[in-house]
C-alpha positions in Angstrom: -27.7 -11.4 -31.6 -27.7 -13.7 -28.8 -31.8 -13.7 -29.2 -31.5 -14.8 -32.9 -33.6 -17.7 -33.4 -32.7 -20.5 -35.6 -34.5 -18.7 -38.8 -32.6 -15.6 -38.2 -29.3 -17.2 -38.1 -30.1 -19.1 -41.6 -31.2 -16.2 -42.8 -27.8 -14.0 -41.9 -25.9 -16.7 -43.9 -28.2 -16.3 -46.8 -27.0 -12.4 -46.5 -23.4 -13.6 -46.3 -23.3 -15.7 -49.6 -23.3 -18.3 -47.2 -26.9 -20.3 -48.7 -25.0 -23.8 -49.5 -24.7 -24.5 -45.8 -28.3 -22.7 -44.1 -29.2 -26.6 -44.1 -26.7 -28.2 -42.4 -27.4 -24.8 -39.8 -31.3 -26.1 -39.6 -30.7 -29.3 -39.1 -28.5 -28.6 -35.8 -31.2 -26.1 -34.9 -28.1 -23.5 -34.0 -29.4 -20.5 -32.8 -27.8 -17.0 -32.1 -27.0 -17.9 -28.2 -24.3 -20.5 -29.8 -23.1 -18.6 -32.5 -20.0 -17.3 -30.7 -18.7 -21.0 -29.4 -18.9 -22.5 -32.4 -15.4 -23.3 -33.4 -14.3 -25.4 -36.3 -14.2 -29.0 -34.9 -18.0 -28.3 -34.4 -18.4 -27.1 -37.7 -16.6 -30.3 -39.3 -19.4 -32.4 -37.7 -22.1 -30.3 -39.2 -20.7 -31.6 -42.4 -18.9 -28.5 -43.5 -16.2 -29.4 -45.7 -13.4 -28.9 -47.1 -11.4 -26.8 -44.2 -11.5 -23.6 -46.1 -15.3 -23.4 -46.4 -15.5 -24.3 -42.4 -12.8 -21.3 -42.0 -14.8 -19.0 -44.1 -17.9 -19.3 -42.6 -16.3 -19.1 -39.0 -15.2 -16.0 -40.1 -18.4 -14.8 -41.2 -20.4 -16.1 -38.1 -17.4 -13.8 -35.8 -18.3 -10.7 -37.8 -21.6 -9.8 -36.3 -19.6 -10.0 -32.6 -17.2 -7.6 -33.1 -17.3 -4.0 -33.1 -16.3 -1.5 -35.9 -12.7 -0.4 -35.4 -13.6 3.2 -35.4 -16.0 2.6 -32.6 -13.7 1.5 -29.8 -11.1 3.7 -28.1 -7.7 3.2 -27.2 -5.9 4.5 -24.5 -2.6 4.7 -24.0 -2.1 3.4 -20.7 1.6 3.1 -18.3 0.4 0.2 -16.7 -1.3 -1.9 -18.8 -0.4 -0.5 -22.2 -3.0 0.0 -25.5 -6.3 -1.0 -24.2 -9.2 -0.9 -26.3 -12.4 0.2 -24.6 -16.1 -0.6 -25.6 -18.0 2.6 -26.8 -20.9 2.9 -23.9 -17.9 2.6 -21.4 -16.2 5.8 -23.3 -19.7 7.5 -23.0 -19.7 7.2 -19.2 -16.2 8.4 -18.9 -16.9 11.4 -20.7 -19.4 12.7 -17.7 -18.6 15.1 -15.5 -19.5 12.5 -12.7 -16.7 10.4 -14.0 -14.1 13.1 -15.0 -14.5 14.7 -11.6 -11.7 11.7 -10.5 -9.1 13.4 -12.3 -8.9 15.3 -9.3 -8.9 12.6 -6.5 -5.2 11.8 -5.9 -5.4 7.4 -5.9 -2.9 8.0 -1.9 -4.3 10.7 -0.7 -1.6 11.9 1.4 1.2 9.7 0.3 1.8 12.0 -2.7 3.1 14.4 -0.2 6.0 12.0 0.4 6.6 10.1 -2.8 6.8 12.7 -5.4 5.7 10.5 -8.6 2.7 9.1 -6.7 0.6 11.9 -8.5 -2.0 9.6 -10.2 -5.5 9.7 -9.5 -8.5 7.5 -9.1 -9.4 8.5 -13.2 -6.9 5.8 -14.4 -7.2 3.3 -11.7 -10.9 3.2 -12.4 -10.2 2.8 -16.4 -7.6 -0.1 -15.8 -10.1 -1.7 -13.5 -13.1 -1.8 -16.5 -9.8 -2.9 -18.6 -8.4 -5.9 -15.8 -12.8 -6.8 -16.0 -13.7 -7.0 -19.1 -10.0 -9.4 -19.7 -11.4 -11.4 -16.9 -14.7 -11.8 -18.3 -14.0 -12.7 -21.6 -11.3 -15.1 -20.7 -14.2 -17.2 -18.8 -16.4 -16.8 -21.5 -13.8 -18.1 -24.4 -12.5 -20.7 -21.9 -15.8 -21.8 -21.0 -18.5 -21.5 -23.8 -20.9 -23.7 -21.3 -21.1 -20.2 -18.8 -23.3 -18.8 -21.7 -21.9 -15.1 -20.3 -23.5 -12.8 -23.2 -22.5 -9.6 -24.0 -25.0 -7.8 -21.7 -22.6 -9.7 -18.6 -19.4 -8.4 -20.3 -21.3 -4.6 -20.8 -22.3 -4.7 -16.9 -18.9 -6.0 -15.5 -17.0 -3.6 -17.4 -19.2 -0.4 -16.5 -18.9 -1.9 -12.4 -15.4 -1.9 -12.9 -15.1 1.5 -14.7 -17.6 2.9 -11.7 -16.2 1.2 -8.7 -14.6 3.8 -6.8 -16.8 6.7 -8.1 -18.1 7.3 -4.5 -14.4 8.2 -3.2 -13.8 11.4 -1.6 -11.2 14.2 -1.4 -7.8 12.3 -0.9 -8.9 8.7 -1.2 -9.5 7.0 2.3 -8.7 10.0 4.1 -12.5 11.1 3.8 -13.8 8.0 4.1 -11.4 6.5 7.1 -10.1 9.9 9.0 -12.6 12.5 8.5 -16.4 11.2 7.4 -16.1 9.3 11.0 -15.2 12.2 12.9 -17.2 14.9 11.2 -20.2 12.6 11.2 -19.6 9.8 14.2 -23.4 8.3 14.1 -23.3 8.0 10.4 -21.5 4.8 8.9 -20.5 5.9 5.5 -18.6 4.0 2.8 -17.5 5.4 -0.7 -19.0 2.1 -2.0 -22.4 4.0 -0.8 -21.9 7.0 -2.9 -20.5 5.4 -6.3 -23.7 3.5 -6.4 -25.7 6.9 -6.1 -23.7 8.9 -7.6 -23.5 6.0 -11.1 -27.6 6.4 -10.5 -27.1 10.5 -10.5 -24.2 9.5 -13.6 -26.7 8.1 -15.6 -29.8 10.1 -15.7 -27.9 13.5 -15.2 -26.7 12.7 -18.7 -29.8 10.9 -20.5 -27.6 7.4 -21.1 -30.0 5.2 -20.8 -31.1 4.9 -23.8 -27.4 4.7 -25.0 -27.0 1.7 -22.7 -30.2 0.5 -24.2 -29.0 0.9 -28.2 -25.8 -1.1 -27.0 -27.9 -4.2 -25.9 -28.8 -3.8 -22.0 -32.0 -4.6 -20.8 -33.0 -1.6 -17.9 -33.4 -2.0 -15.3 -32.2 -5.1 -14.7 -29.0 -4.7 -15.8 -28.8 -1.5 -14.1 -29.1 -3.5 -10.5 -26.7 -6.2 -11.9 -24.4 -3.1 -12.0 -24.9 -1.4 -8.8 -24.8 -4.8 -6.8 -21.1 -5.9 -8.4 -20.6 -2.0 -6.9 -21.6 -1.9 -3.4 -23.2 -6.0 -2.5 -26.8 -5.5 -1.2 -26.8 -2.7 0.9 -29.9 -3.4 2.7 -27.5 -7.1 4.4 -26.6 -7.2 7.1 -22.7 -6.8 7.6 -23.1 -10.1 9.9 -24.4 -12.2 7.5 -22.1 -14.3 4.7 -21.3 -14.0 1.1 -23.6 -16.8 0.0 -26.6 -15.2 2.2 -25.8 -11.8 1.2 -26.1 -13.3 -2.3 -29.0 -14.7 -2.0 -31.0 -11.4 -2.0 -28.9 -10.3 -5.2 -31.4 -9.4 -8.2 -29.4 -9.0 -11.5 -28.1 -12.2 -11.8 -29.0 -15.8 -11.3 -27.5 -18.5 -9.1 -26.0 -19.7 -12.2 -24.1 -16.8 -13.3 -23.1 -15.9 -8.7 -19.4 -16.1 -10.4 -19.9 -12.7 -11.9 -20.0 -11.0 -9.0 -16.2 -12.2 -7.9 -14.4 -10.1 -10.5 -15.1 -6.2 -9.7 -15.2 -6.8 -5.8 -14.7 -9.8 -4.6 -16.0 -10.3 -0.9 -15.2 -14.1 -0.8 -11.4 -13.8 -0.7 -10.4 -10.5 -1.8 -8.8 -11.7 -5.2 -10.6 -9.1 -7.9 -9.4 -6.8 -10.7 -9.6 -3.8 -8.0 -6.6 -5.2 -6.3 -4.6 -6.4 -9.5 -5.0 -2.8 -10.9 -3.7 -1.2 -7.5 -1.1 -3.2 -7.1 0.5 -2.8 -10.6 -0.4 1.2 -10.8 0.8 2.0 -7.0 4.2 0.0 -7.1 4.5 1.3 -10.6 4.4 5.0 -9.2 6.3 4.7 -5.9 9.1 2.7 -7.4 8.4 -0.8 -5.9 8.6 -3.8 -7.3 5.2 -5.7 -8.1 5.8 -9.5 -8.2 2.4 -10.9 -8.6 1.4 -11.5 -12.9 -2.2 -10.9 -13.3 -1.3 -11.9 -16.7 -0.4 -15.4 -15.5 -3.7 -15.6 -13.8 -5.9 -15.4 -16.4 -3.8 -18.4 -18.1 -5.4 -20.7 -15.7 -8.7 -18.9 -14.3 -12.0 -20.9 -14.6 -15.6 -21.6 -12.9 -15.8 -24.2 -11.3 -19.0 -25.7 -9.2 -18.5 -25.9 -5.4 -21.7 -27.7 -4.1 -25.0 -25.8 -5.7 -22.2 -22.4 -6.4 -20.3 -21.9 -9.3 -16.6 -20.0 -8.1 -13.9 -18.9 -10.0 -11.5 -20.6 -9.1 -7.3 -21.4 -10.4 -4.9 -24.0 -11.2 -3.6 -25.7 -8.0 0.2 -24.8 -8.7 -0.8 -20.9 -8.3 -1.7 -21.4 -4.2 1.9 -19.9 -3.9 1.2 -17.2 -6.2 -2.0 -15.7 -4.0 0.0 -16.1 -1.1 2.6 -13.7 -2.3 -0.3 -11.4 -3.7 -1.5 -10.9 -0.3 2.1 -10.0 0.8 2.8 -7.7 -1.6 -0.4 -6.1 -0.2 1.1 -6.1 3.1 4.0 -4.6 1.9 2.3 -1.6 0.3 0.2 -0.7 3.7 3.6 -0.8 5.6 5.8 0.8 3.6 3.6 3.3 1.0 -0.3 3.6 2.4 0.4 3.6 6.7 3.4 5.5 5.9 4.7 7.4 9.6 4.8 10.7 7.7 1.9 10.0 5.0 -0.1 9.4 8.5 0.8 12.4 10.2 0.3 14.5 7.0 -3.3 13.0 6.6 -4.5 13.4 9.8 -3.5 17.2 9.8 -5.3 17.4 6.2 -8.0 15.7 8.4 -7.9 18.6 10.9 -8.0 21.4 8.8 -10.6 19.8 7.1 -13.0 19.2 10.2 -12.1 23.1 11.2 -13.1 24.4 8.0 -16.6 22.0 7.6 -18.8 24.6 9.1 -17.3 27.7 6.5 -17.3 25.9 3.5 -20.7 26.2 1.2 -21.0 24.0 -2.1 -24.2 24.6 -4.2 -25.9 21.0 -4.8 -29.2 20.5 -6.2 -31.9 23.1 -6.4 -29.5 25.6 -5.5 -29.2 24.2 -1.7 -26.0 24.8 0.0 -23.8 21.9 2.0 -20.9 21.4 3.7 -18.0 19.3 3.0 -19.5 16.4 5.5 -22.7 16.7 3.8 -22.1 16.9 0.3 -22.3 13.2 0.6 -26.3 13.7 0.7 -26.5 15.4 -2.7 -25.0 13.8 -5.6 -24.6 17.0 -7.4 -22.9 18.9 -4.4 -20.6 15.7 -4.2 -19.5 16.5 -7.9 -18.2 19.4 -7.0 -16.3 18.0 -3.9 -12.3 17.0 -4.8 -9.0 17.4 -4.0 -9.6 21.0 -4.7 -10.2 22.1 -1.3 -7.0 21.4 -0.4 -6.1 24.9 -2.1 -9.4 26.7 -1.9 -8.8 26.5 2.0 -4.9 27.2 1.2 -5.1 30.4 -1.0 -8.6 31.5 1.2 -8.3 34.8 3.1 -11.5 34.2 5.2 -10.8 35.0 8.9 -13.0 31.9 9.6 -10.5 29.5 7.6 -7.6 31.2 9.4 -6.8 27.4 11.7 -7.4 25.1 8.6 -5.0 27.8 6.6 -2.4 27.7 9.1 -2.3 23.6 9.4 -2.3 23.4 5.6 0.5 26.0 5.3 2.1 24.2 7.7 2.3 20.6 5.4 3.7 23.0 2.7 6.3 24.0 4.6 7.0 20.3 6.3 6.2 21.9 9.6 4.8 18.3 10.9 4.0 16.5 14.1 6.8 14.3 14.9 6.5 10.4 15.4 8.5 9.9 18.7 8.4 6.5 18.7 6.5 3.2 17.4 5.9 -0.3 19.3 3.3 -3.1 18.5 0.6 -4.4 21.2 0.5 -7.9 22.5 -3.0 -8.2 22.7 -5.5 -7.0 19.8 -6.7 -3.2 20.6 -9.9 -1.7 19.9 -9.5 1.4 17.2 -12.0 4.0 18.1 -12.1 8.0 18.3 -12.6 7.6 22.1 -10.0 4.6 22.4 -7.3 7.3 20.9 -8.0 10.1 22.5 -7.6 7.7 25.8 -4.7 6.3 24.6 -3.3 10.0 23.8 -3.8 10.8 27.6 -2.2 7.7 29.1 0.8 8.9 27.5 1.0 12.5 28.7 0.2 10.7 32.4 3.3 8.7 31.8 5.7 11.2 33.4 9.2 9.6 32.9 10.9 11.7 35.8 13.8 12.7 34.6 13.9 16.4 35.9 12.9 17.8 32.9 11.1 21.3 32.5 9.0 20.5 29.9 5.5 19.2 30.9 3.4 17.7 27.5 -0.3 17.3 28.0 -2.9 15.0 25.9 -3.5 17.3 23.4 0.1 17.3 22.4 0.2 13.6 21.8 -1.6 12.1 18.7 -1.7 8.2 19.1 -2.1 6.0 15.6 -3.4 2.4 16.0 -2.6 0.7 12.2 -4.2 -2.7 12.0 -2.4 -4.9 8.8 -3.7 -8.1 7.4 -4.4 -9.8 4.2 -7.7 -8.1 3.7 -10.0 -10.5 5.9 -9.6 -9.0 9.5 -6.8 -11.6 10.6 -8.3 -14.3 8.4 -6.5 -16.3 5.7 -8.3 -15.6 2.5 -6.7 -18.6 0.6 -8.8 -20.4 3.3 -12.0 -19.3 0.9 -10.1 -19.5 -2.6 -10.9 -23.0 -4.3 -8.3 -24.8 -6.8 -8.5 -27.1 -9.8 -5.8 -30.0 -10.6 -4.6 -30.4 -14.3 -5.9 -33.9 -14.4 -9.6 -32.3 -13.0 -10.3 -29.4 -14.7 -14.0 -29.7 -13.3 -13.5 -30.7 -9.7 -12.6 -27.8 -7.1 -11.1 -28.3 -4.0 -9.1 -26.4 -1.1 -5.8 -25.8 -0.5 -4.4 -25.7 3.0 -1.4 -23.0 4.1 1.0 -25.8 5.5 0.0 -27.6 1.7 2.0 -25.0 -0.2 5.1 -24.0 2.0 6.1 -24.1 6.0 8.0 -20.5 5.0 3.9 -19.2 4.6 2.7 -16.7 7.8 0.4 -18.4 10.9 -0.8 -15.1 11.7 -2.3 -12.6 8.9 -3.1 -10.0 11.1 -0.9 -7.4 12.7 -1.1 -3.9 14.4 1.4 -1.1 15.2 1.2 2.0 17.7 2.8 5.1 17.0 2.8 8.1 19.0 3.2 11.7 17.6 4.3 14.7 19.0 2.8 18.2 18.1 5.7 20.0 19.0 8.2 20.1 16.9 10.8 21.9 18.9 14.1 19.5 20.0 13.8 19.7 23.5 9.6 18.8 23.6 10.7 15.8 21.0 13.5 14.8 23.1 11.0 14.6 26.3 8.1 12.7 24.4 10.8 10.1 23.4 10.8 9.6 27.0 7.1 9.7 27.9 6.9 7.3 24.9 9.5 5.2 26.4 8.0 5.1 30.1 4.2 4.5 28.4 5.7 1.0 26.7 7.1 0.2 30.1 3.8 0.8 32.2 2.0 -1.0 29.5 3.8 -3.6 28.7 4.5 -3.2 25.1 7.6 -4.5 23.1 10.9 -3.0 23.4 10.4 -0.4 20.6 13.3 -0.5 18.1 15.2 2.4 18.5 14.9 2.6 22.1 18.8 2.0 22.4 19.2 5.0 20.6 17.2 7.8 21.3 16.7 7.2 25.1 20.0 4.4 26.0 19.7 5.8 30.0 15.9 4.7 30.3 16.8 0.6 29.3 17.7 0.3 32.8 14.2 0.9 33.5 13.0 -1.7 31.8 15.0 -5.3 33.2 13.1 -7.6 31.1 13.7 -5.2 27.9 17.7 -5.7 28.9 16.9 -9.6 29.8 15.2 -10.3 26.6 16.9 -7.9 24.3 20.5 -7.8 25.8 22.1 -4.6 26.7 24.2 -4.4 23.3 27.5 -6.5 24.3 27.1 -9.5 22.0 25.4 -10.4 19.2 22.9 -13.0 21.0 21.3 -10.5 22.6 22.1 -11.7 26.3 24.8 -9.3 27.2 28.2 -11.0 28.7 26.9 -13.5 31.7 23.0 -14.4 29.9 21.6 -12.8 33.5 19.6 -10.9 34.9 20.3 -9.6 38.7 17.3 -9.6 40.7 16.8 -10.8 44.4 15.0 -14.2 45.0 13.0 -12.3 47.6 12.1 -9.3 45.8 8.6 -8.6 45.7 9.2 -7.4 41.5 11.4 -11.3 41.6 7.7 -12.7 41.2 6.1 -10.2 38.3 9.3 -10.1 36.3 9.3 -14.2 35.9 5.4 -13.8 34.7 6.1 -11.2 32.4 9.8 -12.4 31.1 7.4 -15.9 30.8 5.1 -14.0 28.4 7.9 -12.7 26.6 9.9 -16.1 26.1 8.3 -18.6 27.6 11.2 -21.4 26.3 13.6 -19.6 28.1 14.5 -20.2 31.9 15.1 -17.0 33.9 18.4 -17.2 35.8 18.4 -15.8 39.4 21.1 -14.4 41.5 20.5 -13.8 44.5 21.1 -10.0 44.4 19.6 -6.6 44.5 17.8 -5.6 42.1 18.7 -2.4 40.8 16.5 0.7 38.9 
């Protein structure tokens, strides 16, 4: 309808009854592409009187828009409520390809410690298509001038719907725990495999003619599709957003904006997040502060130079800041988890033991493995949550290891976290870098007389990285604003603009080190190894350290300096002091490091021994 020309249109009123006014229609030359904008006011200039006749034809110039009742579905949705869903997106989630993420748990191993965190990637993926096409069509009723058709609200929708079809068993934990591992020279991400397996989606089941009956124009709108998906996958990770646009196919410069909604690489504030936010805090029992709802009130285009951006309303600055921190507060307290960790990375183990006995059929009859069913779309169907049981309930002698670690997360039989600290310099997270880290500990003997010697392989060290997204950037830094009075103009907003309570840093990491022994006595000693390891690296005084090893503070003078030995409440202890001797060679290195620590501080000297 959007290609009617002017004729057409004046001859789709003469259908509706409508022949009185197919003048006043030629003589504006409206066509079909301006149908939908056309609102009373402009009718009233076209000489369309009284207000009833302007209503009436409004109405009839709607009806060719809107879809039959009985052709849209509604689901019945926790989150989100009724939502009505166009029929080409129902076709694609009746697929197999599509239905296979009924079985992808949406936390992967966070299920395993919050019981009601049972949903799955299904939902999530049909309230992302939902949060799009709301998006969409609030910019395209907002802002007639955008000319977004209904091909652009088809193709956002389906992105949305098909985002995350890539995803592997458990979520991230095949994408960020075992694909590295099982494949080190191969850099994978599920972003990869949704846009093949959407390809192997739509020609395993013929739609491409349905997509075509519904108004899409192949392949065009196919790439459109695949790049709000996965970007251009042929950029370079090194170049930027408007560079890495700038090779994008489905869409002109004009209509760039589209690509912010599904996945938005600029700043991070898309319909993905709003949809995970809402659905995760809904099942684990937290509370979700941010209002999508409240977004879409004041979401517009804007043009920034030669680039139109979505942009907001200036008062909502604090609003994204408190998006990003509810995000934070997810990773630390549902998603990085100390027992959801420790519980995927032995999932991760009995996974990478039972890679070389596990055959799934892809196409041609060719058999794979569970790292390689990422090369074969119709393997990769096959490839869920399932094998969590078929490895469980197996009776081969060859799955005996991977049996015996799953069994073991049944029964809660898990490596224990022995202690957590935070480093003061930014650490590299590699394979090698832990298994190096893992060994320092075991070589940090604390001396105590023990009998219980721990080697590497008993220690698993985790090194979480949090930040708002961006790698320790502030993503408000790339979000543009509009002022009431200047609706048109875009600008930024700086941090110390909306509040001096906002964070200076927005990137964080945390160490933890598990024990593979769960027996008291090996836990008790890797508290202490844990212990000595901070002190020889010169970590932060973890926490707990007070508590589960009070004897080894002592060790530690600037811990008991800085953190006071538990006598008052300002931390200093009864005198403020530290007893050192003026001419003790550690006099010298203490003062540096305590410097470090608290550098507005003075450290007090008496001119004593220092003591271990």
């Amino acid at each position: 309808m959007e290609n009617w020309t002017v004729e057409d249109v004046c001859n789709y009123l003469r259908q509706q009854g409508l022949e009185q006014w197919v003048e006043n229609f030629q003589d504006a030359q409206i066509t079909g592409q301006y149908l939908l904008y056309i609102g009373t006011v402009d009718l009233e200039k076209m000489g369309i009187e009284p207000l009833n006749e302007r209503l009436k034809v409004l109405h009839h110039l709607k009806m060719p828009w809107k879809y039959p009742v009985e052709e849209m579905k509604v689901f019945n949705d926790p989150v989100h409520g009724h939502i009505e869903l166009h029929p080409l997106l129902v076709c694609i989630i009746d697929t197999p390809q599509f239905q296979r993420l009924r079985h992808i748990k949406q936390l992967g191993g966070g299920y395993f410690v919050y019981p009601s965190a049972a949903h799955n990637r299904f939902e999530h993926s049909i309230g992302v298509g939902h949060l799009a096409g709301l998006l969409v069509r609030a910019l395209r009723e907002r802002q007639p001038e955008l000319q977004i058709d209904h091909r652009d609200m088809l193709c956002v929708q389906i992105a949305g719907l098909c985002h995350d079809l890539g995803h592997g068993p458990f979520s991230h934990v095949f994408e960020g725990m075992f694909m590295p591992k099982a494949r080190p020279d191969f850099r994978w991400k599920h972003e990869m495999t949704s846009v093949e397996m959407f390809d192997h989606l739509i020609k395993a089941n013929g739609l491409e003619t349905v997509m075509e009956e519904h108004g899409l124009v192949l392949p065009q709108d196919l790439v459109f599709i695949k790049e709000q998906i996965g970007g251009d996958l042929d950029t370079p990770p090194s170049l930027s957003q408007e560079q890495s646009m700038c090779n994008y196919q489905g869409r002109p410069k004009e209509k760039w904006f589209l690509y912010e909604i599904v996945a938005n690489k600029r700043n991070g504030i898309d319909v993905d997040k709003w949809d995970y936010f809402a659905r995760d805090c809904y099942h684990l029992g937290i509370q979700n502060n941010f209002d999508y709802r409240r977004f879409l009130k004041f979401v517009r285009v804007c043009e920034v130079g030669e680039t139109k951006l979505i942009c907001t309303r200036d008062k909502e600055a604090g609003s994204l800041y408190n998006m990003f921190h509810i995000r934070h507060h997810l990773y630390c307290t549902a998603y990085k988890h100390k027992v959801t960790f420790i519980i995927e990375h032995m999932i991760t183990e009995a996974l990478l033991k039972a890679d070389p006995h596990i055959q799934i059929e892809g196409s041609g009859g060719k058999m794979f493995t569970i790292s390689t069913a990422i090369d074969d779309m119709e393997a990769y169907t096959k490839l869920t949550d399932h094998i969590f049981e078929e490895i469980l309930h197996s009776s081969s002698a060859e799955l005996q290891e991977s049996r015996t670690i799953l069994q073991n997360i049944v029964r809660r039989k898990l490596h224990k976290c022995v202690g957590e600290t935070h480093p003061l310099q930014p650490m590299e997270v590699t394979q090698d870098e832990q298994l190096r880290l893992a060994n320092s500990v075991a070589q940090a003997e604390p001396g105590t007389g023990t009998d219980v010697n721990l080697q590497a392989e008993d220690f698993i060290v985790s090194v979480i990285t949090l930040d708002y997204g961006m790698k320790g950037k502030n993503p408000i830094d790339n979000m543009h604003f509009y002022s009431k009075k200047h609706p048109t103009v875009a600008y930024k907003i700086l941090r110390y603009q909306v509040s001096q309570f906002l964070p200076e840093k927005f990137i964080e990491q945390i160490i933890r080190v598990y024990c593979r022994k769960t027996d008291e006595k090996s836990i008790e000693v890797a508290k202490k190894y844990f212990v000595q390891w901070c002190i020889n690296n010169d970590f932060p005084k973890p926490q707990d350290v007070d508590v589960i090893v009070p004897k080894h503070c002592s060790w530690k003078p600037i811990w008991k300096e800085k953190h006071g030995n538990g006598s008052d409440e300002d931390g200093k202890g009864a005198s403020g002091m530290i007893s050192i001797s003026v001419e003790d060679p550690a006099c010298v290195s203490i003062r540096k490091k305590h410097e470090k620590y608290a550098p507005s501080e003075s450290l007090k000297v008496q001119n004593l021994t220092l003591g271990k």
